[in-house]
N, C-alpha and C positions, 0 to 999 in steps of 0.2 A: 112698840115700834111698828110702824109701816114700810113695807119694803115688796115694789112690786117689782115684776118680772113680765116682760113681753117677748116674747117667742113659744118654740117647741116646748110645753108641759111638760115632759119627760128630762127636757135638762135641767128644770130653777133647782134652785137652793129648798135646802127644806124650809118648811115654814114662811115664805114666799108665797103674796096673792099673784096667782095668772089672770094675766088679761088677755082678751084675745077671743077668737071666734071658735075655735078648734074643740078639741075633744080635752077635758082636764082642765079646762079654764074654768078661775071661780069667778071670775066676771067676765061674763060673754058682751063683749064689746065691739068696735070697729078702732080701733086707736086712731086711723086716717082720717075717719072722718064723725068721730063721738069724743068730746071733750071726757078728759079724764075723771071719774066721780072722786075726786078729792078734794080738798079745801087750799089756797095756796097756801108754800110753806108747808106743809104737813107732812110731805114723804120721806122717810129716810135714807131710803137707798133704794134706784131702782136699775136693773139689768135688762138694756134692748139686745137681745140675743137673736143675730140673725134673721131681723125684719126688715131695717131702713131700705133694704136695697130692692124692699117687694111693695113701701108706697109708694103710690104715683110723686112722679117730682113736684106734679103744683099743689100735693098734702103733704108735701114732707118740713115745710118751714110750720104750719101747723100742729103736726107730729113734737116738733123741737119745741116750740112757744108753749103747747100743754106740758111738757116735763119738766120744762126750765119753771114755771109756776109753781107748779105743786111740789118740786124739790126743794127742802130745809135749805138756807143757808150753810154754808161748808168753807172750811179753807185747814190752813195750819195753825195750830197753836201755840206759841212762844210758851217755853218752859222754863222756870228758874236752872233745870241741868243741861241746857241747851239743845235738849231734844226737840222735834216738832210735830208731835201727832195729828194726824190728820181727825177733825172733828165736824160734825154736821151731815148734810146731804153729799151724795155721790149718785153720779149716775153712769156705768160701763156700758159702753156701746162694742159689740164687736160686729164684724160686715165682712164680707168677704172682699180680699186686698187686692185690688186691680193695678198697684205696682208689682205684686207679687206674682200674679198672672202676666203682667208683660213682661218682666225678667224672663219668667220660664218659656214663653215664647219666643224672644229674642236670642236666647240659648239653646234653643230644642231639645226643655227638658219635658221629656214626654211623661215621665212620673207625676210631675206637677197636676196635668190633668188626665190621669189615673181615675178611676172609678167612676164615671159620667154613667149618666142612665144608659145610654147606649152605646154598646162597644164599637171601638176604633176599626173602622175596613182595612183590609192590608193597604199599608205604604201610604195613607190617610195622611196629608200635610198636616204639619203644626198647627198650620192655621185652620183649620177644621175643627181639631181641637180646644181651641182658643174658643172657636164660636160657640161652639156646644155650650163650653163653662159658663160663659156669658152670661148665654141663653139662661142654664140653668140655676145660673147662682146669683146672677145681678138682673132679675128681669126690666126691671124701671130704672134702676140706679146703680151706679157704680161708684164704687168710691177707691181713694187714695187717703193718705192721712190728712196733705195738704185741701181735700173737697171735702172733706170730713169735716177738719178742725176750720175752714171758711163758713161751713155750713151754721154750726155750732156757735161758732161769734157772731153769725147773724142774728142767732136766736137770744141772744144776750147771756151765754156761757161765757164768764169770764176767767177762768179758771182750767185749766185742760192740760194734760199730757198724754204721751204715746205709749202706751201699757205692752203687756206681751201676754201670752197665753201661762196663764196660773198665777200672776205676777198683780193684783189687785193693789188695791188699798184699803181695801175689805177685807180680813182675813176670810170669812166665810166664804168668800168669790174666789178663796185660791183653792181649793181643794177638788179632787179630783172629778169629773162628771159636771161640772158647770159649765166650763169652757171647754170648745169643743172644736174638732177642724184647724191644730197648730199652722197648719204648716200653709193656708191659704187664706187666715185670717189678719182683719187689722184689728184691736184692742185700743181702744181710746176711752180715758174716764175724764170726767167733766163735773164742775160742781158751778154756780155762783155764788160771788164771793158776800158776804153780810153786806157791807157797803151798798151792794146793787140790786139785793132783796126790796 
């Protein structure tokens, strides 16, 4: 099985090839702008963990067109007991959730942006706050589910739902130490379906 993983080396699953530039990567790559070394078709599950929102926007539809390539066809599979396991490629994107920051903004819930690099000045507006997280967590791109899941059908993911933190369709991807940041992430998994291979 092939199953990579793009982000922080310290979160993938076991047994997970890293890509990526950093320290722990077994292929030191550029994802933004170095075509994936796979064949298409060939990946079986891959995890963007906390990257999309750090490529530039005019790499990030190439970012999307190399995974949707190299990801196996995927969907569900009709069962004689009416079950439908999910079979083939997947690929889990999680990103930090800019509905989930504007809520907490809108509310002036000051926990929400809680541990930013730099602590908060006394009586520091919400929206100071705000900006920091931004800064810090979405520097190129932001997303929502909705700029998420547009993004993703551009890239010919025909297939997509809105996942939750431990909640895969990879059993491996639910256990503890993969997914990471409950409480300001968005969780979206995506496959394309055989038909569109």
């Amino acid at each position: 099985m092939t199953r990579i993983f793009i982000g922080t080396a310290e979160s993938r699953p076991a047994g997970w090839t890293v890509l990526g530039t950093g320290p722990g990567c077994h292929l030191c790559l550029d994802p933004a702008t170095q075509p994936l070394p796979f064949p298409d078709n060939s990946v079986d599950a891959a995890m963007v963990c906390h990257t999309l929102q750090r490529v530039p926007p005019v790499r990030l539809a190439f970012v999307l067109a190399e995974l949707r390539r190299v990801i196996k066809p995927g969907g569900w599979r009709d069962t004689a007991d009416g079950s439908q396991p999910f079979e083939g490629g997947l690929v889990r994107f999680s990103v930090p959730d800019l509905s989930a920051a504007c809520r907490a903004y809108i509310e002036s819930n000051e926990a929400f942006f809680a541990g930013q690099p730099v602590a908060p000045e006394p009586e520091e507006p919400i929206g100071v706050r705000m900006a920091a997280w931004l800064s810090a967590a979405a520097p190129h791109q932001a997303f929502d589910h909705e700029t998420l899941q547009w993004w993703l059908k551009r890239q010919g993911f025909d297939g997509m739902y809105r996942s939750a933190y431990r909640k895969s369709l990879l059993p491996e991807l639910r256990v503890e130490g993969v997914d990471h940041r409950p409480h300001d992430s968005l969780f979206i998994e995506a496959w394309k379906s055989r038909r569109a291979a």
